[in-house]
C-alpha positions in Angstrom: 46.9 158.7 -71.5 48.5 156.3 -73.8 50.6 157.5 -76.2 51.1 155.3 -80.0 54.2 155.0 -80.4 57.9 153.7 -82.0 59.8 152.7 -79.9 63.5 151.3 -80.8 66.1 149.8 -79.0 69.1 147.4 -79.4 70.6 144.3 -78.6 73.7 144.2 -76.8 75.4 143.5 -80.2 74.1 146.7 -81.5 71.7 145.9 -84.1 68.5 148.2 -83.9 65.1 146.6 -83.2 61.7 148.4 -84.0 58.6 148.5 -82.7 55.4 150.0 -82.3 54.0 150.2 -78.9 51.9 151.9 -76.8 53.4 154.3 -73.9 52.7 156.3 -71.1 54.3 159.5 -69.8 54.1 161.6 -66.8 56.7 164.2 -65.8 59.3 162.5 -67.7 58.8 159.2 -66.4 57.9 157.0 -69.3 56.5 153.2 -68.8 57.0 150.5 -71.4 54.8 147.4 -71.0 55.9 144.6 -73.5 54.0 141.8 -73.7 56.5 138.6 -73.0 58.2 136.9 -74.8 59.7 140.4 -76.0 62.8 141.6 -77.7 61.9 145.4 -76.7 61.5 143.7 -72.8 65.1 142.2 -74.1 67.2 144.6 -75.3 65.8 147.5 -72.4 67.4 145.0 -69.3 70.8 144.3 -71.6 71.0 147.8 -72.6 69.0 150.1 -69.3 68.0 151.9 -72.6 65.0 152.9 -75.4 64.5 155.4 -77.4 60.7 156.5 -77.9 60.1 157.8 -81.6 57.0 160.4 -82.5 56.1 159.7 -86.1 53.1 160.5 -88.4 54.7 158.1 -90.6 52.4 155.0 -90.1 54.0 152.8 -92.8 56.1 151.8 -90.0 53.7 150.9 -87.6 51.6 149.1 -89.9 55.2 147.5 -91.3 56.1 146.1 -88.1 53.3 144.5 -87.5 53.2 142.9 -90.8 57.1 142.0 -91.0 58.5 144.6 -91.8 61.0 145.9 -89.2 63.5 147.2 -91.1 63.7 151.0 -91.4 66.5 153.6 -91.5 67.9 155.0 -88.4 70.5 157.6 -86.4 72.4 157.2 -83.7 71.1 159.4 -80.3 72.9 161.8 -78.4 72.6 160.5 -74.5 71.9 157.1 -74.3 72.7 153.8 -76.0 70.6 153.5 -78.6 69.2 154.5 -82.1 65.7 156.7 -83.0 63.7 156.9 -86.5 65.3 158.9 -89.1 62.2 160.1 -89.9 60.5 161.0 -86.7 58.9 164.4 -85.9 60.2 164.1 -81.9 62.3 161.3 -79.6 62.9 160.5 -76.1 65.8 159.1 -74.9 65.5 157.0 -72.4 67.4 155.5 -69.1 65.8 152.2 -67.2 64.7 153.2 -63.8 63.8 150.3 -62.7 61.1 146.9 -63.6 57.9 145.7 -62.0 58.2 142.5 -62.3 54.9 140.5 -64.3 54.8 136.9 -66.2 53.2 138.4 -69.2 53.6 141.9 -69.3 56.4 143.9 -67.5 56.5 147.3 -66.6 59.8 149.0 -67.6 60.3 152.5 -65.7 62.3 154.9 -68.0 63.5 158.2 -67.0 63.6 161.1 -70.1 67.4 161.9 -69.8 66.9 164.1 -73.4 63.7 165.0 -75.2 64.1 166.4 -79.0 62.1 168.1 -81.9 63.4 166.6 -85.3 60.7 167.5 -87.6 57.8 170.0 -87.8 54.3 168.5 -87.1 52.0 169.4 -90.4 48.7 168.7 -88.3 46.3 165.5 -87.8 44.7 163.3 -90.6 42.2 160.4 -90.0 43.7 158.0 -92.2 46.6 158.2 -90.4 44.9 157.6 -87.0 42.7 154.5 -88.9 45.7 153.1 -90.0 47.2 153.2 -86.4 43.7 151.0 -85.1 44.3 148.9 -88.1 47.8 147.6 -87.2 46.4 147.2 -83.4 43.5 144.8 -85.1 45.9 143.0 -87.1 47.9 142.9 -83.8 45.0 140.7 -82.2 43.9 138.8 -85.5 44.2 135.8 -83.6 41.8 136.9 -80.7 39.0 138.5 -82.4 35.9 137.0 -83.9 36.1 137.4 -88.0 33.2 139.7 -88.1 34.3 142.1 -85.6 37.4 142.7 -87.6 35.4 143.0 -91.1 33.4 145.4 -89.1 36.4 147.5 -88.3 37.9 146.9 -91.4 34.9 148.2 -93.3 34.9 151.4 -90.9 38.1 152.1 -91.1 38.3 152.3 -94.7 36.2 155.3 -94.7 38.8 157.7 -93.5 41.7 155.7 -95.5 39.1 156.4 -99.4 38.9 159.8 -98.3 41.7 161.1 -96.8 44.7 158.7 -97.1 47.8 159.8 -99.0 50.6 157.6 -100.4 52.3 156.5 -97.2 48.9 155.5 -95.6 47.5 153.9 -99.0 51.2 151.8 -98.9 50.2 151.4 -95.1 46.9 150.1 -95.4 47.4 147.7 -98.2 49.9 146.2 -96.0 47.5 145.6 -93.2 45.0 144.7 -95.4 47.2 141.9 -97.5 47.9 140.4 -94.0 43.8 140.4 -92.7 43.5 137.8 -96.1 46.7 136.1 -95.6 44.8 135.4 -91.7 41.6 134.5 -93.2 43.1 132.5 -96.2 45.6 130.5 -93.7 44.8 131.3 -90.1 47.5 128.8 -88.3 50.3 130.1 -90.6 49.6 133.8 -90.6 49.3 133.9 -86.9 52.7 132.5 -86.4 54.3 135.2 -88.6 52.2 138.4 -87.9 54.2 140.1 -85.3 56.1 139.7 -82.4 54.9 142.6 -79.7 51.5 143.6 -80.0 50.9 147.0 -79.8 
């Protein structure tokens, strides 16, 4: 199972870097794959550390992938690193070791600390659609225009009837950067995002 994810790191400097990603986790053993050219591939070989954040808060994934990375954090307890301040759970993680790939690495954590910071208030479907909306603005660049209007269009169901103001802020986001694409393809592609998720 994948799981959708935060996960943050930082450089060997110490500034915190964000991003949404999906992971997997079995027994403690937790495996990031960044795609290359990757500051999360970066800052885990500099650091042998990553922090993986549980949040219902999807303004963040749907920021990151629209340009905005920058959102508050605290320090973790047993590795080197930072997690969400608002986060409902974290992992913190050690580097076990890296399968090598040119485009997508496989970073082997090991769970050296697993904590509960919030209280989970249950599921909601615009949170999930606005989860599959940052993965399609993600891949705006791959997929035919009227594959994404058709998701788009789908998706908006569960934001009109179920959305509150963190996922309305969320999906506006997402959806201001599908028309940036549309309006100015070369130049919105460039600046979209940096790690798909």
């Amino acid at each position: 199972m994948i799981y959708e994810t935060v996960v943050t790191t930082i450089t060997s400097e110490g500034k915190p870097h964000i991003a949404p990603m999906g992971v997997r986790e079995t027994d403690g053993t937790f495996l990031l794959m960044p795609f290359l050219p990757s500051a999360t591939y970066d800052n885990v070989i500099s650091t042998g550390c990553a922090v993986v954040n549980f949040t219902t808060d999807v303004r963040v994934f749907a920021g990151c992938v629209t340009g905005r990375r920058e959102w508050p954090t605290v320090a973790v307890d047993r590795v080197r690193g930072v997690r969400l301040a608002d986060t409902l759970a974290h992992a913190e993680l050690r580097l076990a070791s890296v399968h090598v790939d040119a485009q997508r690495p496989t970073l082997v954590m090991e769970c050296v600390a697993r904590c509960n910071d919030a209280p989970f208030a249950g599921l909601n479907r615009a949170q999930a659609a606005v989860i599959e909306g940052a993965v399609l603005v993600s891949r705006l660049a791959m997929l035919p225009r009227e594959k994404i209007e058709a998701e788009v269009a789908y998706l908006s169901i569960a934001i009109d009837k179920t959305a509150g103001p963190r996922e309305q802020q969320a999906w506006q986001w997402l959806m201001d950067a599908v028309n940036d694409f549309f309006a100015r393809p070369a130049v919105a592609a460039r600046v979209l995002n940096e790690e798909a998720i």
